[in-house]
DRENLUMDO-687807 format. One record per residue: residue in three letters; x, y, z of N, C-alpha, C, O, CB in turn. Coordinates in steps of 0.02 Angstrom, whole numbers, plus 32768, in hexadecimal, padded with zeros to 4 digits. Glycine has a CB too. Example, Ala and Ser with C-alpha at 12.3 -4.5 7.8 and 13.67 -1.06 7.14 Angstrom:
! DRENLUMDO-687807
ATOM  resn  n_east  n_north  n_up  ca_east  ca_north  ca_up  c_east  c_north  c_up  o_east  o_north  o_up  cb_east  cb_north  cb_up
ATOM   ALA    8294     7EE4  8186     8267      7F1F   8186    8294     7F5B  8186    82C8     7F5A  81A7     8235      7F20   81C4
ATOM   SER    8282     7F90  8162     82AC      7FCB   8165    8285     8002  818A    829E     8039  8192     82C0      7FE2   811E
//
This chain:
! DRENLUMDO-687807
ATOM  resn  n_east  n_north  n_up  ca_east  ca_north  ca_up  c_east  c_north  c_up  o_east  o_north  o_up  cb_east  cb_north  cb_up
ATOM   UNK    8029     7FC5  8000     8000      8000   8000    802C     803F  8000    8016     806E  7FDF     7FD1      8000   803C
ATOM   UNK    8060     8045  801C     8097      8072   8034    80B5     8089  7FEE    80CD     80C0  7FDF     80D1      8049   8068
ATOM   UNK    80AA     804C  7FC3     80EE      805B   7F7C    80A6     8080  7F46    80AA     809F  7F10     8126      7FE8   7F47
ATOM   UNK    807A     8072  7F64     8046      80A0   7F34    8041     80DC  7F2D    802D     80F8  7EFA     800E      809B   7F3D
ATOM   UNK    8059     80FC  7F6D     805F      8153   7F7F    8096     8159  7F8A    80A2     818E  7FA6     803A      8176   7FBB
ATOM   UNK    80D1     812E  7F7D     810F      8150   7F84    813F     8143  7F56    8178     8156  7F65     8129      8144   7FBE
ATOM   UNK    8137     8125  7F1B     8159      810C   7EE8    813D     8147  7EA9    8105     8144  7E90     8147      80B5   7EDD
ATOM   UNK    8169     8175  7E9B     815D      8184   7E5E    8146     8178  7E1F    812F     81A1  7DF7     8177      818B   7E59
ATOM   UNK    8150     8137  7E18     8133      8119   7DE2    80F4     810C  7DDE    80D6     8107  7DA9     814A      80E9   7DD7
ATOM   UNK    80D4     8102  7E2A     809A      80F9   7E22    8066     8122  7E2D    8076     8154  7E4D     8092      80D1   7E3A
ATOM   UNK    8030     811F  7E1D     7FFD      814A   7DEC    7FCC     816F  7E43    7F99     8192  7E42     7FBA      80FE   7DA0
ATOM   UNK    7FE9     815D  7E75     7FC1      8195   7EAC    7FF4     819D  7EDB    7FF2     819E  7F18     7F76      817B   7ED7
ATOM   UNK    8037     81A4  7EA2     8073      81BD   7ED9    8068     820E  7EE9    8048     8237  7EC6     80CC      81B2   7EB4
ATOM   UNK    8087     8219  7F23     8062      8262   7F53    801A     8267  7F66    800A     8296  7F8A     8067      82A8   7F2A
ATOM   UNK    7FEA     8238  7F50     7FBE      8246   7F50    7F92     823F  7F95    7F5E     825E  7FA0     7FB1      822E   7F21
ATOM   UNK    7FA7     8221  7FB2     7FAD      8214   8012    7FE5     8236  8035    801A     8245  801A     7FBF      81BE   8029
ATOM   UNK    7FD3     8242  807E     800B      8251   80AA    7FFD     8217  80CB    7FC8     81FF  80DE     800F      8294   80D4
ATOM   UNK    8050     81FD  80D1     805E      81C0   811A    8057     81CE  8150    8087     81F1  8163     809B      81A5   8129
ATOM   UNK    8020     81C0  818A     8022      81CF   81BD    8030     818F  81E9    8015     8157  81E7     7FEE      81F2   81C7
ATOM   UNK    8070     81AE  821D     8070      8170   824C    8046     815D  8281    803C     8186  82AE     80A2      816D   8268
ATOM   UNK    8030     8130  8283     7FE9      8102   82B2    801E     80EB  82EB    8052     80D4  82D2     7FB5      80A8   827D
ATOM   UNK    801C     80EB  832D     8010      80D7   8366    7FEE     807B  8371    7FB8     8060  8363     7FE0      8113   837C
ATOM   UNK    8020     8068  838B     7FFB      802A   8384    7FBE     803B  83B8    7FBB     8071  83D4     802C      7FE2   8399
ATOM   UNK    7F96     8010  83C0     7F5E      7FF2   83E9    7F5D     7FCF  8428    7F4A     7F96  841D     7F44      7FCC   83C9
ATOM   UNK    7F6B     7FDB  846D     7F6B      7FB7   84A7    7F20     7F8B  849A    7EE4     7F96  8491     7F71      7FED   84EE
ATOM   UNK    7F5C     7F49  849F     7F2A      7F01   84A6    7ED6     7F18  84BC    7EA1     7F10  849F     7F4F      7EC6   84F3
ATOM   UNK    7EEA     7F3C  8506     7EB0      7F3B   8524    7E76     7F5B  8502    7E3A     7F4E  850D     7EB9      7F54   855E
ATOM   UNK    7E8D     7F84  84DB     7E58      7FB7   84B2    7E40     7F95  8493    7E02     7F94  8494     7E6B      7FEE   8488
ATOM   UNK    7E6E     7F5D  845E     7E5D      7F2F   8442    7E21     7EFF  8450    7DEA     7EFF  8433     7E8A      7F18   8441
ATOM   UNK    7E35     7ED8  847E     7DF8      7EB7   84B6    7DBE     7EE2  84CD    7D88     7EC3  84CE     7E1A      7EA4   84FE
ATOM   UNK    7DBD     7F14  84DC     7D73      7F42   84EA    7D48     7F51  84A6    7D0B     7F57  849F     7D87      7F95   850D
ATOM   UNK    7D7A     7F55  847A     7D6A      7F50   842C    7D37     7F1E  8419    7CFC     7F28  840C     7DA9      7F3D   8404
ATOM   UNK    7D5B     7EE4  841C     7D48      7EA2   8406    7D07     7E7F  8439    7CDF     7E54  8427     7D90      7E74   840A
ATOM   UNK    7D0B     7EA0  8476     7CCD      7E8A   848A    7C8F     7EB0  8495    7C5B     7E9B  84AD     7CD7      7E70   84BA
ATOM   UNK    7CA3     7F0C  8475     7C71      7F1A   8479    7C45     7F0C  844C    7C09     7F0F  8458     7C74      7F46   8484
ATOM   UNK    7C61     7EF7  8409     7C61      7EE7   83CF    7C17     7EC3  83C9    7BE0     7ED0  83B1     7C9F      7EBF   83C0
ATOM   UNK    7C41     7E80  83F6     7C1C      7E59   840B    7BD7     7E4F  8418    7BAF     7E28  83FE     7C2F      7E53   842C
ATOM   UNK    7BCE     7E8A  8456     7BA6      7E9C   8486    7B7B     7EBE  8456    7B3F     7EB5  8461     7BC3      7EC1   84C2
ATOM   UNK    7B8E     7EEB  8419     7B59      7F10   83F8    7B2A     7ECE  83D5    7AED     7ED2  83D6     7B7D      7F4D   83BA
ATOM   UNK    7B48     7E99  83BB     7B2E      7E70   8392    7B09     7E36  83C0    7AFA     7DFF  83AB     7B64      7E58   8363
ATOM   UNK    7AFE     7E50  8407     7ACD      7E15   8437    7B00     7DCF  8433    7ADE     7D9C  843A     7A6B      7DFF   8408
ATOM   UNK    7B39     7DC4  842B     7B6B      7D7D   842C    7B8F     7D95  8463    7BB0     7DC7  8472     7BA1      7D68   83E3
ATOM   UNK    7B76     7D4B  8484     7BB4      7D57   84BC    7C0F     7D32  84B2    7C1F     7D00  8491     7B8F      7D2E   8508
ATOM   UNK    7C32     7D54  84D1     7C57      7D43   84BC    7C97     7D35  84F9    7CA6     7D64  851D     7C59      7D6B   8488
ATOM   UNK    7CBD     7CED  8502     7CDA      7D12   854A    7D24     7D04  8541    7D42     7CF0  850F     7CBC      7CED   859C
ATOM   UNK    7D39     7D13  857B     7D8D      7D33   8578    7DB2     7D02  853D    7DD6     7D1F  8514     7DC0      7D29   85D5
ATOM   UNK    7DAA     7CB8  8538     7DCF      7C96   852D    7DD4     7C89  84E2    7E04     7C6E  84C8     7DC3      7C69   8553
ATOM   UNK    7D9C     7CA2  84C1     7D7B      7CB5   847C    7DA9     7CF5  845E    7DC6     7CF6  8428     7D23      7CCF   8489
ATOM   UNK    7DA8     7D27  8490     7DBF      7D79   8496    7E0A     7D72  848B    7E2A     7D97  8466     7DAE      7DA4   84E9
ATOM   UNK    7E2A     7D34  84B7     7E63      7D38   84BB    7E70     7D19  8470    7E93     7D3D  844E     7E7D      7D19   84FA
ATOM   UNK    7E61     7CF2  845D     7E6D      7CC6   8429    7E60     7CFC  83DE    7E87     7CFC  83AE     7E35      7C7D   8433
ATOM   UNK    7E3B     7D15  83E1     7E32      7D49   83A6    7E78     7D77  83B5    7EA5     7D75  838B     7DDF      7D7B   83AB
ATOM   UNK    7E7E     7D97  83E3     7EBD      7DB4   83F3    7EFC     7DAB  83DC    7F29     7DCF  83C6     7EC4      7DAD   8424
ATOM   UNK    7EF3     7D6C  83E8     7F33      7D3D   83C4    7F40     7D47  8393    7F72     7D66  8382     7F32      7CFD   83BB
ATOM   UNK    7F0E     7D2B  8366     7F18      7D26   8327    7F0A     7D55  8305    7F0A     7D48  82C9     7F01      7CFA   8312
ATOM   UNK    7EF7     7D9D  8318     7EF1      7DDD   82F5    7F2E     7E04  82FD    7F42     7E1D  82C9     7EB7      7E05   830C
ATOM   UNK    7F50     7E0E  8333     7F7A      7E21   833B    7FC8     7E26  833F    7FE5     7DFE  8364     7F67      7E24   834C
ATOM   UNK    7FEB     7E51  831E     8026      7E38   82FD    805D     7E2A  834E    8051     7E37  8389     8047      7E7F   82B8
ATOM   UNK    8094     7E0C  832F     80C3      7DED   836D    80F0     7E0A  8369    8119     7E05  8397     80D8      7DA9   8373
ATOM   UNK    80FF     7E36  832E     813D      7E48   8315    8138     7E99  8308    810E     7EAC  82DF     814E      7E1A   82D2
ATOM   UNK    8166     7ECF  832E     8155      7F0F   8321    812C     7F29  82D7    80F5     7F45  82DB     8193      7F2F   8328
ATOM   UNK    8141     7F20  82AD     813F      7F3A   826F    80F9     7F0F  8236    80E1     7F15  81FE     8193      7F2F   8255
ATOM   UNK    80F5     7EE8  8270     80BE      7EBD   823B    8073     7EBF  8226    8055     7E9E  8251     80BB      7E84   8250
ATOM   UNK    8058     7ECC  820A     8015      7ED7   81FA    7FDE     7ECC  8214    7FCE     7E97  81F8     800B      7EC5   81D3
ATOM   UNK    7FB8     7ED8  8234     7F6A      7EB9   823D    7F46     7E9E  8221    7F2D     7EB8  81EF     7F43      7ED3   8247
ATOM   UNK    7F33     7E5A  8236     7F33      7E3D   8212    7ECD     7E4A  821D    7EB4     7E4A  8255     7F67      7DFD   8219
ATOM   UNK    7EAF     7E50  81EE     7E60      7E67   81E6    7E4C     7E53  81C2    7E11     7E5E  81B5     7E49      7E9F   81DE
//
């Protein structure tokens, strides 16, 4: 996505500014995911919460979210 607005060659270079994002404390994450939840009447409990966590979230500074 990065080489789309920043590669000259390509056709919506400048056309964005890069702004740097702040990762996300887990916990925000988790209040996230279960309010989520909670809007859609599913219950949902920690061990579910934790497990989505897992596997959404990167392990490695630099790594993507995975969505």
């Amino acid at each position: 996505m990065k080489a789309i607005f920043s590669d000259s060659k390509q056709a919506f270079y400048r056309f964005a500014t890069t702004l740097p994002i702040p990762p996300v404390p887990e916990d925000s994450w988790k209040e996230y995911i279960t309010g989520k939840f909670r809007e859609a009447r599913i219950e949902i409990d920690e061990e579910s919460t934790a497990f989505i966590l897992k596997k959404t979230i990167p392990t490695k500074p630099k790594e993507p979210l995975i969505t």
